[in-house]
C-alpha positions as CSV (number, residue, x, y, z in Angstrom):
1,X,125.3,112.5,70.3
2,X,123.7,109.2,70.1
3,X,121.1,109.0,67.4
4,X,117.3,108.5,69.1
5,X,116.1,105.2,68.4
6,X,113.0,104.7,66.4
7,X,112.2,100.7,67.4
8,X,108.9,100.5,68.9
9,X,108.7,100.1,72.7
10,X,107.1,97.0,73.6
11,X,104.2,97.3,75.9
12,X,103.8,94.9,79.1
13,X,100.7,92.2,78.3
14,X,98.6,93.0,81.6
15,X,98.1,90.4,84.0
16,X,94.7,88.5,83.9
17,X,93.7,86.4,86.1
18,X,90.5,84.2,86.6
19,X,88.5,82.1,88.8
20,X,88.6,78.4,88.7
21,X,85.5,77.4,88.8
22,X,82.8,75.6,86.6
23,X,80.5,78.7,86.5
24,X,83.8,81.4,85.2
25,X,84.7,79.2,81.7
26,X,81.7,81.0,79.1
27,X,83.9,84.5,80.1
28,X,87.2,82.8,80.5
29,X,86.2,80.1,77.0
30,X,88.4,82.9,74.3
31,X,91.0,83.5,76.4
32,X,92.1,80.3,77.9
33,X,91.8,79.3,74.0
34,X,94.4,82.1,72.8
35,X,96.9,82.9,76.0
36,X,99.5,80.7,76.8
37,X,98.2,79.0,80.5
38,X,101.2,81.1,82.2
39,X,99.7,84.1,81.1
40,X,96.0,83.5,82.2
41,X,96.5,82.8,85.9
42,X,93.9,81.1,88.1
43,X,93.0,80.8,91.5
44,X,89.9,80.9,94.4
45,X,87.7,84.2,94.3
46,X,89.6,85.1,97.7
47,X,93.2,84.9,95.9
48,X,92.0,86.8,93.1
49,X,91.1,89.8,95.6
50,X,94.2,89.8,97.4
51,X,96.4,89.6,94.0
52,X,94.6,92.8,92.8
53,X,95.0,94.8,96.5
54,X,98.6,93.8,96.1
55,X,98.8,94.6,92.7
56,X,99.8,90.9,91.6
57,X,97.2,91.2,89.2
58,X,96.2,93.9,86.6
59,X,92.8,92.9,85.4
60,X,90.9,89.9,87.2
61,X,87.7,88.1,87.2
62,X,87.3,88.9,90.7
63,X,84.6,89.0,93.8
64,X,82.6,91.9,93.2
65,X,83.2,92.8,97.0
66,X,86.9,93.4,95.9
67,X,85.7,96.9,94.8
68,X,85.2,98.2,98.4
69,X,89.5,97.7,99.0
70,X,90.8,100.2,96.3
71,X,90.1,102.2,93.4
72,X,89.5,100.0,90.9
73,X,87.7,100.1,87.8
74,X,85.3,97.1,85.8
75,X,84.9,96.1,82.4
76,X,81.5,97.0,80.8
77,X,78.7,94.5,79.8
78,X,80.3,90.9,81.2
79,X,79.5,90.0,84.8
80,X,79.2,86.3,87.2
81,X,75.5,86.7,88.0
82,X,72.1,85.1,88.8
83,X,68.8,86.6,88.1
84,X,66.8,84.3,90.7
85,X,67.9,80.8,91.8
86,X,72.0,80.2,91.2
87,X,72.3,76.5,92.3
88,X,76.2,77.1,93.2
89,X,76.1,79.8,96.2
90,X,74.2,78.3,98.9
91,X,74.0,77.9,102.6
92,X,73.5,74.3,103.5
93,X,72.6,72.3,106.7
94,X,70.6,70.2,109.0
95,X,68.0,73.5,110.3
96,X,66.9,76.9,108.5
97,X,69.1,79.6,109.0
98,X,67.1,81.1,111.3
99,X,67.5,78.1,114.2
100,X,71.2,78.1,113.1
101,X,74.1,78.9,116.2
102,X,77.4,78.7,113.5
103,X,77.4,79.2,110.2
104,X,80.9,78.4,108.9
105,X,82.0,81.3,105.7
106,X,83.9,79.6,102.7
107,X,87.7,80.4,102.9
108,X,87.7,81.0,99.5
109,X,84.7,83.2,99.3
110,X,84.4,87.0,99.1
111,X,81.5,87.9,98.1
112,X,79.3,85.5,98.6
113,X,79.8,85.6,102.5
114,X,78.9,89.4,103.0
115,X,75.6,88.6,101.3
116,X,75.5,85.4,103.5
117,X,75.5,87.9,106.3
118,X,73.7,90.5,105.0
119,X,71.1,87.9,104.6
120,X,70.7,86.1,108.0
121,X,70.7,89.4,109.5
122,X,67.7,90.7,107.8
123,X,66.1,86.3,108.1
124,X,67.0,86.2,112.1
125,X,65.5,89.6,112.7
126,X,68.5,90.6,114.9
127,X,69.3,87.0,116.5
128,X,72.7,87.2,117.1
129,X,74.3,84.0,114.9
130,X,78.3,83.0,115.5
131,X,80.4,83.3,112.3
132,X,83.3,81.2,111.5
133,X,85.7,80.8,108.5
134,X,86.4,77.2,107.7
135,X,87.9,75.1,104.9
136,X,86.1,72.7,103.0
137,X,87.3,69.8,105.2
138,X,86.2,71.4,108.4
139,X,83.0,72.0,106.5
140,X,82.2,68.6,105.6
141,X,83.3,67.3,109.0
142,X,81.0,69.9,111.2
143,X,78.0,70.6,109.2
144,X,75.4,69.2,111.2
145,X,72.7,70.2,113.9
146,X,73.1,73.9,114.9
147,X,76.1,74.1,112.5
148,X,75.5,75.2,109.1
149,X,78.1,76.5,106.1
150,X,78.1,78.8,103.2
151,X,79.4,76.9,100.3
152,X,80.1,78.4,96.8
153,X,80.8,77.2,93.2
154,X,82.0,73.8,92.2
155,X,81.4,72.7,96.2
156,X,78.3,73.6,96.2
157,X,77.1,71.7,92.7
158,X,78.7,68.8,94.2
159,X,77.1,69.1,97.6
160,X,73.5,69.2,95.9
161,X,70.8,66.4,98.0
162,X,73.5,66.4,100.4
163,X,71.8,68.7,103.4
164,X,68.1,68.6,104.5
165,X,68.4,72.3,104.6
166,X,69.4,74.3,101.2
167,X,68.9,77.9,100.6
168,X,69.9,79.3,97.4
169,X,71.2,82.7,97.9
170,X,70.8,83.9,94.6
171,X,66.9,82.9,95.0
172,X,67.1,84.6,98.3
173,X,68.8,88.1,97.4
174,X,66.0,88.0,94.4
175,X,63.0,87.2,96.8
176,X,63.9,90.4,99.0
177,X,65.1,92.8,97.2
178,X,63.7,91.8,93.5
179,X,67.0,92.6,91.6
180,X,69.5,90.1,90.0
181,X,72.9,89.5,91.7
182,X,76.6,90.3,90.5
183,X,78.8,87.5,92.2
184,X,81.9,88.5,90.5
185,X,83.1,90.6,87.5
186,X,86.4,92.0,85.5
187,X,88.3,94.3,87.6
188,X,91.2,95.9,86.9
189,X,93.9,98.5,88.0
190,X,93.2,102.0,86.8
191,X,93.5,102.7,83.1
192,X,94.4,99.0,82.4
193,X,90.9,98.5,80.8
194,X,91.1,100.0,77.1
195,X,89.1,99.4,74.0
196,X,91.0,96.7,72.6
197,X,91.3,94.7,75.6
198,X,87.4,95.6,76.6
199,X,86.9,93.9,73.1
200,X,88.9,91.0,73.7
201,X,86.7,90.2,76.8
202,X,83.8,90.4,74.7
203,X,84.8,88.5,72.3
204,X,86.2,85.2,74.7
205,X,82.7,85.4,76.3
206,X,81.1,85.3,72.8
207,X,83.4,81.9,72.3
208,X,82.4,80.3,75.6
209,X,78.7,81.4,75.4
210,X,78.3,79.5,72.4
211,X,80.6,76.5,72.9
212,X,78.6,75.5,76.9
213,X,77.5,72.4,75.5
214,X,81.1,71.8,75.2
215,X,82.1,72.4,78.2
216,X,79.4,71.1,80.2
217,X,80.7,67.7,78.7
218,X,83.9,68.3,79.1
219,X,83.6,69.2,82.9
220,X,82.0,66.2,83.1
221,X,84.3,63.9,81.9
222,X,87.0,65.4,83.6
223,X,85.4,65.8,87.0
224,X,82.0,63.6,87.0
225,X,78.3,64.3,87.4
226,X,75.7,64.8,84.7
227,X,76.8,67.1,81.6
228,X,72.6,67.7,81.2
229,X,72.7,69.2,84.5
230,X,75.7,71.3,84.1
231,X,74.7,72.8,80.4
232,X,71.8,73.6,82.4
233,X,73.5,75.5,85.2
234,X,75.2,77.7,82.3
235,X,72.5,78.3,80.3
236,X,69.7,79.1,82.5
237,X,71.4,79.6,86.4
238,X,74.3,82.1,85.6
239,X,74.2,84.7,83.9
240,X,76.9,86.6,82.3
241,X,75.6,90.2,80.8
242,X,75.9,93.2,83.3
243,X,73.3,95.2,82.1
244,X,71.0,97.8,83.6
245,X,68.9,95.3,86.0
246,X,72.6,93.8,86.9
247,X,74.0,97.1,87.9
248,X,71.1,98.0,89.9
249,X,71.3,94.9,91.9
250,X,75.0,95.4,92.2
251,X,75.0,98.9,93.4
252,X,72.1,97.5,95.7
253,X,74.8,95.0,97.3
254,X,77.4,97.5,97.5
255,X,75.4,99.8,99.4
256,X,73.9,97.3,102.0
257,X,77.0,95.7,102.4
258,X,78.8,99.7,103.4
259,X,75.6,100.4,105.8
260,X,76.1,97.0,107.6
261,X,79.5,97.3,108.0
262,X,80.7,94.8,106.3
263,X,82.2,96.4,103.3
264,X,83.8,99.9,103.4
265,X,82.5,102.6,100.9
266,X,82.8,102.1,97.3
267,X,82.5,104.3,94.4
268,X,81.8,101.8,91.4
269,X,83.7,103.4,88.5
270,X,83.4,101.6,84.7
271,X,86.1,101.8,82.6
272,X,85.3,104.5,79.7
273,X,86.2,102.7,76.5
């Protein structure tokens, strides 16, 4: 009989994955620091849903509408949010929304283009308005006139006193429902979220809290603009604690988005660590 062996079984590192924007680095800031780049994966909001319904991806920092296509669970206390005005989620153009024909919906969006519709429905009091996905290309060629686009993260800061026509919709889910907004959070498979990863999450937004000076001028070397403006956007635009006010705009979103018919039903489920 072969003796049982003793060596401890290695366990599988889980698969985190994170958005590549500006507005993800204070939560991403440890992590991208300590994991080898192979090992922190990133990619558009949009990818990071699909990777996690096709369970490419254990734990990601993902569209919060990603919630309403599977049992998944999210990490406690860390969120993408704006209590108010966001600056990098807007629908831009040449008219209000309300005289608007087409609004084109960000390719790489998820969430930010149910609230984009949750939004014009309750603005156009029922006026029927034509919905398109487009790329960023077709967006910067046919924004104009009737046509208008929803444009989110990096695009957006770069779009700013571009359009005659701006509306925030951070600002905008504040002004009618008076709760904060959840843009994005960590999701993850079932039971993948444990104490000690939980704490690691914690602790890389700890880092990147404290170091957005840093990276504010180091976006801005890398990719131009004003480093003022983008310490700024980090520090007092986004927000990054899901506390109770958070949650309570979140569940808010979740339900509208189910009674519109634009998301499916979602039970939100925190991870118990």
């Amino acid at each position: 009989m072969e003796a049982e062996s003793t060596a401890p079984q290695t366990l599988r590192e889980p698969r985190v994955q994170g958005v590549k924007y500006l507005n993800a680095w204070p939560p991403l800031y440890g992590l991208m620091l300590g994991r080898e780049p192979e090992r922190l994966r990133m990619a558009a909001p949009s990818v990071l849903a699909k990777r996690l319904v096709a369970r490419d991806a254990d734990l990601a920092l993902a569209p919060v509408a990603t919630l309403a296509l599977g049992q998944f669970e999210l990490a406690p206390g860390i969120c993408l949010g704006a209590d108010g005005e966001v600056t990098s989620v807007l629908i831009v153009g040449e008219c209000p929304l309300e005289d608007m024909e087409l609004l084109l919906l960000d390719a790489a969006s998820g969430t930010s283009v149910v609230l984009a519709r949750l939004l014009a429905a309750e603005l156009r009091k029922g006026r029927s308005l034509s919905v398109e996905t487009a790329d960023h290309a077709r967006m910067a060629r046919d924004v104009g006139g009737r046509t208008g686009a929803v444009v989110i993260g990096d695009q957006a800061l770069a779009l700013r006193g571009r359009y005659p026509y701006v509306l925030d919709l951070g600002q905008a889910w504040k002004s009618w429902t008076g709760l904060p907004f959840v843009f994005a959070a960590w999701i993850g498979q079932p039971g993948v979220i444990d104490a000690r990863l939980c704490e690691m999450l914690h602790n890389s937004l700890a880092h990147g809290l404290s170091a957005r000076r840093e990276i504010a001028h180091f976006w801005a070397a890398q990719e131009g603009g004003d480093p003022a403006f983008f310490e700024r956007y980090l520090t007092h635009h986004m927000q990054y604690r899901l506390d109770g006010r958070f949650e309570a705009g979140l569940r808010e979103f979740l339900a509208r988005g189910s009674a519109a018919g634009l998301l499916g039903p979602v039970s939100l489920r925190f991870a118990a660590v």
